[in-house]
C-alpha positions as CSV (number, residue, x, y, z in Angstrom):
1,X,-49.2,-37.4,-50.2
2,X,-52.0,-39.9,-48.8
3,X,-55.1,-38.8,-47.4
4,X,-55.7,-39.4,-43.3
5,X,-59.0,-39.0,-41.6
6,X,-59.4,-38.5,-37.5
7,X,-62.5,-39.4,-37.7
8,X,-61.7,-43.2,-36.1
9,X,-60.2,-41.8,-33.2
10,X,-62.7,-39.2,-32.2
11,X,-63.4,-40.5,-28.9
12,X,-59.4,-40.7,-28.0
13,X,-58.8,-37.3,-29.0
14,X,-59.2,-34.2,-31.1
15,X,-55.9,-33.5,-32.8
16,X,-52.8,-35.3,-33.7
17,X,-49.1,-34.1,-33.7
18,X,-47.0,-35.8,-35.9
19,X,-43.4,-36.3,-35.4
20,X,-42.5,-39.3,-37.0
21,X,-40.3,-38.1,-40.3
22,X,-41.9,-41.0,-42.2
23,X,-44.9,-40.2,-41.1
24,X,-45.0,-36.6,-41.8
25,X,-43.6,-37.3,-46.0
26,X,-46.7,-39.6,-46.0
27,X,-49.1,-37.8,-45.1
28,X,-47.6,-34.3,-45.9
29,X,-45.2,-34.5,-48.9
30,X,-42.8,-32.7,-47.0
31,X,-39.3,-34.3,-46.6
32,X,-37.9,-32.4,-44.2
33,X,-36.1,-33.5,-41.1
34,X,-37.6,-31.2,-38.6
35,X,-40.8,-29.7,-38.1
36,X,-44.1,-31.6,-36.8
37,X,-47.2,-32.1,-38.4
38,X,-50.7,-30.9,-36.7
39,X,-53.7,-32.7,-37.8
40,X,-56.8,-31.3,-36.8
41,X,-60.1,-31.6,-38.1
42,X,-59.9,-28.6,-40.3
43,X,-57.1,-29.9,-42.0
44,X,-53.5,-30.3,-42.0
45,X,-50.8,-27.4,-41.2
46,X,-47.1,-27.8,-40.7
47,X,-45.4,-26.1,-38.0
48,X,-41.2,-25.5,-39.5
49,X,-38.4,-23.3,-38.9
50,X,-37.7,-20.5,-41.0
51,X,-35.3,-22.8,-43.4
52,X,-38.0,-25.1,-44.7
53,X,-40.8,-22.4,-45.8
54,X,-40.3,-22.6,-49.3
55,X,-39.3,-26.6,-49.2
56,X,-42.7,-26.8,-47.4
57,X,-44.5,-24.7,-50.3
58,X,-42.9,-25.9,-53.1
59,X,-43.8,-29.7,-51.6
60,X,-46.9,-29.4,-49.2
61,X,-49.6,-26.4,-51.1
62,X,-52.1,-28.5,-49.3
63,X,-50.6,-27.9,-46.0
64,X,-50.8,-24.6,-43.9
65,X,-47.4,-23.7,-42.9
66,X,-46.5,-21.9,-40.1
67,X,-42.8,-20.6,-38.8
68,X,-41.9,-21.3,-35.4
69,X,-38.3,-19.3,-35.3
70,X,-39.6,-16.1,-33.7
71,X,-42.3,-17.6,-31.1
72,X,-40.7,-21.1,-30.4
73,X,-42.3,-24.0,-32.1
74,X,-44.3,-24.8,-28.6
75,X,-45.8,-21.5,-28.5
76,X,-46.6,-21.6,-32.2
77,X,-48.4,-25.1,-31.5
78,X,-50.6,-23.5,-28.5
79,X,-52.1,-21.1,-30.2
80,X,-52.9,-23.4,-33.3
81,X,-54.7,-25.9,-31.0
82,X,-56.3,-23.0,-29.3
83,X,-57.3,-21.6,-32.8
84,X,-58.8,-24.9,-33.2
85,X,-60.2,-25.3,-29.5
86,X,-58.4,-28.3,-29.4
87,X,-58.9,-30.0,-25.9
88,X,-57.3,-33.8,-26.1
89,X,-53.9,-33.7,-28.6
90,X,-52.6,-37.0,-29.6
91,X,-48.9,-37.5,-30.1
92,X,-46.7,-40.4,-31.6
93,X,-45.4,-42.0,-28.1
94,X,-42.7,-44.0,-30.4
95,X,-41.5,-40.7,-32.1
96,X,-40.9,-38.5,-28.8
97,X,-38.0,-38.7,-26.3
98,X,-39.1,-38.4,-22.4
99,X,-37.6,-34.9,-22.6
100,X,-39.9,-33.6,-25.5
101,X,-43.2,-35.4,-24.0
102,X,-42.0,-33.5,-20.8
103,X,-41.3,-30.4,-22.5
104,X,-45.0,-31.0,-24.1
105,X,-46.8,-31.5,-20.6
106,X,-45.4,-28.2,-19.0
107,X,-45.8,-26.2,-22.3
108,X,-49.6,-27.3,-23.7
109,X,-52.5,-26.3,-21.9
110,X,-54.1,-29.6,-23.8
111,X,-54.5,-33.1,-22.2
112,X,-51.9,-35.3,-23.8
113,X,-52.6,-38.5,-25.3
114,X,-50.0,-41.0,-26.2
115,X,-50.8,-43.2,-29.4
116,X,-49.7,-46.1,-31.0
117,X,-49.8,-46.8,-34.9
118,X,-52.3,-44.4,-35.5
119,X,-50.5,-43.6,-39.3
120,X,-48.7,-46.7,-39.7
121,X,-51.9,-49.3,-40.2
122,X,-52.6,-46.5,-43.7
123,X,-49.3,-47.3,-44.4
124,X,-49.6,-50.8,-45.2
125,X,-51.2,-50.7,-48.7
126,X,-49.3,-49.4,-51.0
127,X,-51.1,-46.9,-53.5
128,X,-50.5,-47.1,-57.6
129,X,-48.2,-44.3,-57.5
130,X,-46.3,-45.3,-54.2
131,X,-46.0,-49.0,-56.1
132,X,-44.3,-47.1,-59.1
133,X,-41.9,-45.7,-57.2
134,X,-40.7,-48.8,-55.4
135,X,-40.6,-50.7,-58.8
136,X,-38.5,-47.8,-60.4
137,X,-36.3,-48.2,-57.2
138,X,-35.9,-51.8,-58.0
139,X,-34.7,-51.0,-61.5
140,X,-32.0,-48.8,-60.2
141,X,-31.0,-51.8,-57.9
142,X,-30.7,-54.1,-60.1
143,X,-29.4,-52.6,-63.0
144,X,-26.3,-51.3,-60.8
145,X,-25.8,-55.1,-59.5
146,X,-24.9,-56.4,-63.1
147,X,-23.1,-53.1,-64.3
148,X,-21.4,-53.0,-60.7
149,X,-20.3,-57.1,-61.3
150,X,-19.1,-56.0,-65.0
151,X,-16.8,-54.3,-63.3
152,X,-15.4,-57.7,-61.4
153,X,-12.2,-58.9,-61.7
154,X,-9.9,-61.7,-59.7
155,X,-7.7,-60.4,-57.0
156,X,-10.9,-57.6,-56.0
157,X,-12.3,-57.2,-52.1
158,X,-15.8,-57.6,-51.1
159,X,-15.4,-53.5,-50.2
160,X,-14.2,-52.7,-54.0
161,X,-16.9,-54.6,-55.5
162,X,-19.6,-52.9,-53.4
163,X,-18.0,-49.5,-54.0
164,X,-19.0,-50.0,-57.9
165,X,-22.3,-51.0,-57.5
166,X,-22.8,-47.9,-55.1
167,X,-21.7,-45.9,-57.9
168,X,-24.0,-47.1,-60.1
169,X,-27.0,-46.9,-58.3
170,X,-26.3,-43.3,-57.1
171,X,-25.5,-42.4,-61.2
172,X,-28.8,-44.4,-61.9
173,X,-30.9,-42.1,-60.0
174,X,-31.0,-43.2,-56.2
175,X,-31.1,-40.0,-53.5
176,X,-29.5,-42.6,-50.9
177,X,-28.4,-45.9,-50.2
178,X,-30.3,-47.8,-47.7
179,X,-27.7,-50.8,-47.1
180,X,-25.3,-52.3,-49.4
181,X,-24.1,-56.3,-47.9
182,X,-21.7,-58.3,-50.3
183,X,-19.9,-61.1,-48.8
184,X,-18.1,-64.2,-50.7
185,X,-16.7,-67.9,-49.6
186,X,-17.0,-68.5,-45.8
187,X,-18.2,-65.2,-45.2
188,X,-21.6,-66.0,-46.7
189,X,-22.9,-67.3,-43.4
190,X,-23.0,-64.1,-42.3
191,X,-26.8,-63.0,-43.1
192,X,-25.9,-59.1,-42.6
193,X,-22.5,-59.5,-42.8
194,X,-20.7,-55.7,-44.6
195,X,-18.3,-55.4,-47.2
196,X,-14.6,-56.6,-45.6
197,X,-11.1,-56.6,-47.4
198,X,-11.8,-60.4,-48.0
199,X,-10.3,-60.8,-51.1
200,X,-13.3,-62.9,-53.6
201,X,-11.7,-65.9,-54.3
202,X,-12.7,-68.6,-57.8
203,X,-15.1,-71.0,-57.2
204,X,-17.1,-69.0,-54.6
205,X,-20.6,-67.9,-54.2
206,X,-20.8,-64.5,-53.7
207,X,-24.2,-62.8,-52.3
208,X,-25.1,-58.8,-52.9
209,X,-28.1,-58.0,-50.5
210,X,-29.2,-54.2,-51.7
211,X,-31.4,-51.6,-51.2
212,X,-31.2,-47.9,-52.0
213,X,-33.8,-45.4,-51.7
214,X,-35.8,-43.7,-55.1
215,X,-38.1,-40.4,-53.4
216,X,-38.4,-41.8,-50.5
217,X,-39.1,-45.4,-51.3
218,X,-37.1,-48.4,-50.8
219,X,-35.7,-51.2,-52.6
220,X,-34.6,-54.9,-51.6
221,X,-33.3,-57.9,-54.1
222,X,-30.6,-60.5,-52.9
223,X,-28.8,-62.4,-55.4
224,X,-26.6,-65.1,-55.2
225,X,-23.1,-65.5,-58.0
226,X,-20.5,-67.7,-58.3
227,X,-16.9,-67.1,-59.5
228,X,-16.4,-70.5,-61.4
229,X,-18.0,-74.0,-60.5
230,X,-18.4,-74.3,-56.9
231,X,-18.3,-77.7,-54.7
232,X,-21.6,-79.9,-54.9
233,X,-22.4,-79.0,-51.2
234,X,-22.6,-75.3,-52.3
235,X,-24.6,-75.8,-55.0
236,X,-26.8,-78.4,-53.1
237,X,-26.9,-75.1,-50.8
238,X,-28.1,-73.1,-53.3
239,X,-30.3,-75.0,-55.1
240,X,-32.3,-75.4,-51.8
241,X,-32.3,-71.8,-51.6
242,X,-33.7,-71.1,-54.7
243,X,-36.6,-73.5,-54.5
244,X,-37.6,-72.6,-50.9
245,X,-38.0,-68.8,-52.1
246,X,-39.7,-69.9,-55.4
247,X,-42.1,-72.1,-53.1
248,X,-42.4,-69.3,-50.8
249,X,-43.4,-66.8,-53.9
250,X,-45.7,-68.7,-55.1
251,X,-48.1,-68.8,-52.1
252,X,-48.5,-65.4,-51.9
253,X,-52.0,-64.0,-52.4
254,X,-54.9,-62.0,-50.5
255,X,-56.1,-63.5,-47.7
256,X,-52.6,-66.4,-46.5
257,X,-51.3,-65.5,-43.2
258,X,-48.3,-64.6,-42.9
259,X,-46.4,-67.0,-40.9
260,X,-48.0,-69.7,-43.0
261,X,-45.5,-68.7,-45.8
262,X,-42.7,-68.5,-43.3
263,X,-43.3,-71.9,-41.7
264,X,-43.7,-73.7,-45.3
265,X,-40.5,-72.1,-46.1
266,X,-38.9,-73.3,-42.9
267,X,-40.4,-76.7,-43.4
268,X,-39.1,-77.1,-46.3
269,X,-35.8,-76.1,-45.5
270,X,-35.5,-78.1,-42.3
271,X,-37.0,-81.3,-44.7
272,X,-33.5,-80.8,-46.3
273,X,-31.5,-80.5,-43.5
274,X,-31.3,-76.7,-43.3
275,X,-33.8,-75.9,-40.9
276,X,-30.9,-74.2,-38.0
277,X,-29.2,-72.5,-41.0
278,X,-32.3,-70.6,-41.6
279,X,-31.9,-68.1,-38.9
280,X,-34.2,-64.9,-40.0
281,X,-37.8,-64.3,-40.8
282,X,-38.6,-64.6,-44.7
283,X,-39.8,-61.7,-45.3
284,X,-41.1,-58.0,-44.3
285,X,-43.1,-55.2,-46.0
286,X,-41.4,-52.6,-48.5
287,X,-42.1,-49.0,-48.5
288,X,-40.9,-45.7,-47.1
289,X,-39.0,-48.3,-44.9
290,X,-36.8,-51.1,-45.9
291,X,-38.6,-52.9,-43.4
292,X,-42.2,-52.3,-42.2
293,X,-45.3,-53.9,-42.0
294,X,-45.9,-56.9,-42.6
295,X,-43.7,-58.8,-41.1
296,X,-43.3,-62.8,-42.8
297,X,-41.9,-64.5,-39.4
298,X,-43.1,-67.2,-37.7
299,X,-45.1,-65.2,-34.5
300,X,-46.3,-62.6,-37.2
301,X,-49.8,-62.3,-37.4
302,X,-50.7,-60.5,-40.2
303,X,-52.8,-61.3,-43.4
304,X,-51.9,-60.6,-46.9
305,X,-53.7,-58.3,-48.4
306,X,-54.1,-56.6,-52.1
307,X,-51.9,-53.7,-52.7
308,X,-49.2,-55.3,-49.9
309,X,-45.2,-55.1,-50.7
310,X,-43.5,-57.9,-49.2
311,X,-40.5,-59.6,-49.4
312,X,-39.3,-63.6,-49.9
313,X,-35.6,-64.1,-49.0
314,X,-34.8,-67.3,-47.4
315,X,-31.1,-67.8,-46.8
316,X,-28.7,-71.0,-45.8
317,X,-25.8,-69.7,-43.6
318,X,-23.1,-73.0,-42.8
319,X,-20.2,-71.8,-40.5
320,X,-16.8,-72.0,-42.3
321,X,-18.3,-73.2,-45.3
322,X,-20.7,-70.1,-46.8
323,X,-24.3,-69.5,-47.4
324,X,-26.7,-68.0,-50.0
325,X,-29.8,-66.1,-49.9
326,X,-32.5,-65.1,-53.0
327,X,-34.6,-62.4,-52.2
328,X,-37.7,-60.5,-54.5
329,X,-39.8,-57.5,-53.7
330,X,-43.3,-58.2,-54.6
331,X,-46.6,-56.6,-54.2
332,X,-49.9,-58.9,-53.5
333,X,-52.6,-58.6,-56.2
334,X,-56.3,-60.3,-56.9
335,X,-54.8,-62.8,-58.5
336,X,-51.7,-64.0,-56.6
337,X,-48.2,-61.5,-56.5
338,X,-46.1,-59.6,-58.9
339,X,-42.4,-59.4,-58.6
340,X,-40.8,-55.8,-58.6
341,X,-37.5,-57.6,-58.9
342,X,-36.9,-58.8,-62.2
343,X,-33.0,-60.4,-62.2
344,X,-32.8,-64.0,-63.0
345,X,-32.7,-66.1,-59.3
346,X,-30.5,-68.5,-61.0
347,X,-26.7,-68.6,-59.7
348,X,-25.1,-67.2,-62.4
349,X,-21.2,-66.7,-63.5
350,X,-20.2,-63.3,-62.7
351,X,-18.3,-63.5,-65.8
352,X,-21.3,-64.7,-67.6
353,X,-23.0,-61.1,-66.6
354,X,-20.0,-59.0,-67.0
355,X,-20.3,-60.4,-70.6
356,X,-24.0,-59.6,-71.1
357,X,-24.0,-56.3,-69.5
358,X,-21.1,-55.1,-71.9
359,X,-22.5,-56.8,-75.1
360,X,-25.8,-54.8,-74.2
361,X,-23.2,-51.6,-74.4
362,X,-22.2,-52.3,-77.5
């Protein structure tokens, strides 16, 4: 739970309802997928059904709690702000459907004020223990990508591979998997393409793009295999790859704008003769999101800032011939950045980590 003050937006209004599920485990704790959040200035309370009283004081003591099955949840929200003598309530404008702002006008007594990322600007810096759990989800990532690939034999499909390294991260602790992309050969152009029946094929690159979730907080690494030597314009593919991301890495610090990074990354690229096969932004923010704030495109205009989780995952993507990508979670400290992600960005032999990973069993 972080702590919020109203205090900057006393002159827009008085109160804040918050919807947003994110949001609401931020600020809250609480991890429910119902129920709204009523910030006032004499604290916090949460408004739930009947179901998530004891989830709510078992996860939010800090929190009031009050149960809206008897009196309706808009009733119950009247006569809180009326408690309060609220007069001006904000609401999340991106979190409501037309119906529920609606339902809001004709039920509330309160003038409604629509607001726009109010919570989410907190959101950016990530605390010490918020920065713990994103690194432990990282572990899990990674260390069910190499026992998922020990796993890895000829004649297996994209969709059988990625079912093992689901498995994994599921036995190594994640609550849910956030997306799970494995393509191989010609189907490595495809930056988000899913797990086909594409049978992997020797003397391919395979790339695994993975994130699951660890309470609440996300994970993202990309690697790039092989399955035996590849052709010289693959590896000349690669190789690119993997310098542009370590040359993006590697200007990360307080204080670099954002689309700096992105555009010294594209330069690069494009200096090789891969600028149109980089088709995506290099990077985004990490968090109770797989993507939030900051964005690393090239219209972004955010600063780095201490305490930031970003990403770095340039790709190449050639039509009919494949692609690769190499991506790292990192947070921004004084001093430069600190990678989350720990595999080795190298393009390694499949084989060559099957091997490791059951020697380490031994």
């Amino acid at each position: 739970m972080q702590t919020f003050s109203l205090a900057p937006y006393q002159q827009e209004f008085d109160a804040l309802l918050v919807s947003d599920t994110h949001h609401k485990r931020y600020l809250s704790g609480f991890t429910g997928s119902g129920g709204y959040l009523l910030l006032t200035p004499s604290g916090s309370e949460l408004l739930v059904a009947g179901k998530y009283w004891q989830q709510v004081a078992e996860q939010s003591p800090q929190c009031q709690r009050f149960c809206t099955d008897q009196d309706g949840w808009l009733n119950v929200l009247q006569q809180r702000l009326d408690v309060h003598s609220i007069e001006r309530l904000g609401f999340e404008a991106h979190a409501l459907s037309y119906q529920q702002v609606m339902q809001l006008t004709q039920a509330l007594s309160q003038q409604l004020v629509a607001t726009d990322h109010v919570v989410t600007p907190s959101r950016r810096w990530k605390s010490a223990p918020e920065i713990a759990l994103i690194r432990k989800a990282c572990e899990i990532t990674e260390a069910a990508i190499e026992q998922g690939l020990a796993h890895f034999r000829f004649g297996m499909s994209e969709r059988e591979l990625a079912a093992h390294l689901e498995f994994y991260a599921r036995m190594l602790g994640a609550e849910s998997i956030d997306f799970l992309i494995v393509v191989s050969g010609e189907r490595g152009a495809l930056p988000h393409g899913r797990p086909s029946e594409r049978i992997i094929g020797r003397n391919e690159l395979v790339t695994i793009d993975f994130g699951v979730v660890y309470q609440g907080y996300h994970s993202d690494v990309t690697r790039t295999f092989c399955t035996g030597e590849v052709a010289p314009q693959l590896q000349q593919l690669f190789d690119a790859v993997y310098c542009a991301q370590k040359l993006g890495v590697e200007m990360l610090a307080p204080g670099i704008a954002a689309n700096r990074v992105d555009h010294t990354v594209r330069e690069y690229l494009g200096s090789l003769g891969y600028g149109e096969a980089f088709c995506h932004g290099l990077g985004h923010g990490v968090g109770l999101q797989g993507h939030e704030y900051p964005l690393l495109t090239p219209d972004s205009l955010a600063t780095l800032e201490v305490g930031m989780v970003v990403t770095v995952e340039p790709g190449v993507y050639l039509s009919g011939l494949g692609g690769a990508r190499v991506e790292d979670t990192l947070v921004i400290t004084p001093s430069g950045c600190e990678s989350l992600t720990k595999l080795p960005r190298q393009l390694r032999n499949i084989f060559e980590v099957a091997d490791m990973v059951k020697n380490r069993q031994e």
